[in-house]
C-alpha positions in Angstrom: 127.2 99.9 58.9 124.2 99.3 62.1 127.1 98.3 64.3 128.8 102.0 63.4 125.9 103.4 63.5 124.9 101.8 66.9 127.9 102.8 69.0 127.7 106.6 67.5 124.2 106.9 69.0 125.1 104.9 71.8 126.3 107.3 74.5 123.6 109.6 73.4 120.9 106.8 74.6 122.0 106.0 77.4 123.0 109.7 78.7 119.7 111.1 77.4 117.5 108.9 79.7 116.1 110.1 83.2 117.6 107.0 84.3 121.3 107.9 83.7 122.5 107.4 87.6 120.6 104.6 88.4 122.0 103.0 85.3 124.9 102.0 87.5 123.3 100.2 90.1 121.4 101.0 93.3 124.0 102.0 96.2 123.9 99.9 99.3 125.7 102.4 101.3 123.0 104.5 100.4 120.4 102.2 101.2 121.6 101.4 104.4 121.7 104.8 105.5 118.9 106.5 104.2 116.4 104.0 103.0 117.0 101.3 105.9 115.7 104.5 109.1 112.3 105.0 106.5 111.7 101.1 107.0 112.0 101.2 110.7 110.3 104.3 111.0 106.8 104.4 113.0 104.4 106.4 111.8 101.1 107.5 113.1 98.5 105.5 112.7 100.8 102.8 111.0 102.7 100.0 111.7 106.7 100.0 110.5 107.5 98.5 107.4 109.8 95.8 108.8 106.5 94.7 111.1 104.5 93.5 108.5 107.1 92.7 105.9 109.3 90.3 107.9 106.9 87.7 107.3 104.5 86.8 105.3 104.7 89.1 102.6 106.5 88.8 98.8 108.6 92.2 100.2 110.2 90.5 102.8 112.6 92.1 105.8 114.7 90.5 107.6 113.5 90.5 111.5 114.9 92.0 114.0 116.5 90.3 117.1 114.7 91.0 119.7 116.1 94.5 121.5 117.8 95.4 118.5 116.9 98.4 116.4 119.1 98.4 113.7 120.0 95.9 111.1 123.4 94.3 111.0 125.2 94.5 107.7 124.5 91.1 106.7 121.2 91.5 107.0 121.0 94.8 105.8 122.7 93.6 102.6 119.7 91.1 102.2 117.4 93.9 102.9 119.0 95.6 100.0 118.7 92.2 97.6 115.2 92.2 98.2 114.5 96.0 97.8 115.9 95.7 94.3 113.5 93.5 93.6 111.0 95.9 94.1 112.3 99.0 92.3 112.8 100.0 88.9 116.2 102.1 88.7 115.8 105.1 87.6 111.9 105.2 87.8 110.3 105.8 91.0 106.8 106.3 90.1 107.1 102.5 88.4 108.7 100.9 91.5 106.6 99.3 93.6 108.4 99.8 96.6 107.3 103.2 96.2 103.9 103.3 94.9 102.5 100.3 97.1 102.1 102.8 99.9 101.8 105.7 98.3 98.2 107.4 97.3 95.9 107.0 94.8 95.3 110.1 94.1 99.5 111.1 94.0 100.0 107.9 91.7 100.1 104.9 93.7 97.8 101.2 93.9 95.2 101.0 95.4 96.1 97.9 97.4 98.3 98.0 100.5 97.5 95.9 103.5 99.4 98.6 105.9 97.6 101.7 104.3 99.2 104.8 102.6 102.3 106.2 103.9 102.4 108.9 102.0 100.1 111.3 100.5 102.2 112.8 97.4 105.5 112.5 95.7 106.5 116.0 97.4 106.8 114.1 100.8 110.3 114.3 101.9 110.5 110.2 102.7 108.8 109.3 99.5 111.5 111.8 97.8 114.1 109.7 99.6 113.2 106.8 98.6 112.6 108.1 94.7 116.5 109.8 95.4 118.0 106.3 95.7 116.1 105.4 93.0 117.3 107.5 91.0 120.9 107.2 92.2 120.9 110.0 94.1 124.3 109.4 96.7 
């Protein structure tokens, strides 16, 4: 009788939840085309990401050669296996990767060595990120 039950409620759960296209998986074309630019991107007053997190740090990046200013897609790929690590699918305001440098005050911790990024959810690379997140392609 549960096991009837169960699989009658079943797509209801699982297309009900603000999760529904991350549910799937996290998209490493995606990734490497939208999220990868955001971690190479130098903004004032801050270091890039991939400066401080190529060493060191529990979010590591993998380093650039020296010259180069893109990834190659072996190491983007282990870019993307670490990122996952640091997200919540389907919840960007619970994945670290997003709330580490975000504000305070807009929801994020209050510890990150390389300061705040971002000062609310409506910036457009914190929406980004929280896109592919969300498995937004």
């Amino acid at each position: 009788m549960w096991l009837i039950v169960f699989f009658l409620m079943w797509p209801q759960a699982t297309s009900s939840t603000g999760a529904q296209n991350a549910a799937g998986g996290l998209d490493f074309a995606t990734f490497k085309s939208t999220v990868e630019p955001l971690l190479l991107e130098k903004r004032p007053g801050h270091a890039r990401c991939v400066t401080c997190h190529s060493t060191g740090t529990a979010f590591r990046l993998q380093a650039l050669a020296k010259g180069e200013t893109m990834w190659s897609e072996e190491q983007s790929q282990k870019n993307f296996e670490m990122a996952k690590r640091f997200v919540l699918p389907g919840v960007p305001a619970k994945s670290r990767l997003l709330v580490m440098p975000l504000s305070h005050e807009a929801g994020g911790t209050e510890f990150h060595p390389g300061g705040k990024h971002w000062e609310s959810q409506s910036d457009a690379e914190w929406k980004a990120l929280a896109n592919w997140v969300n498995g937004v392609k």
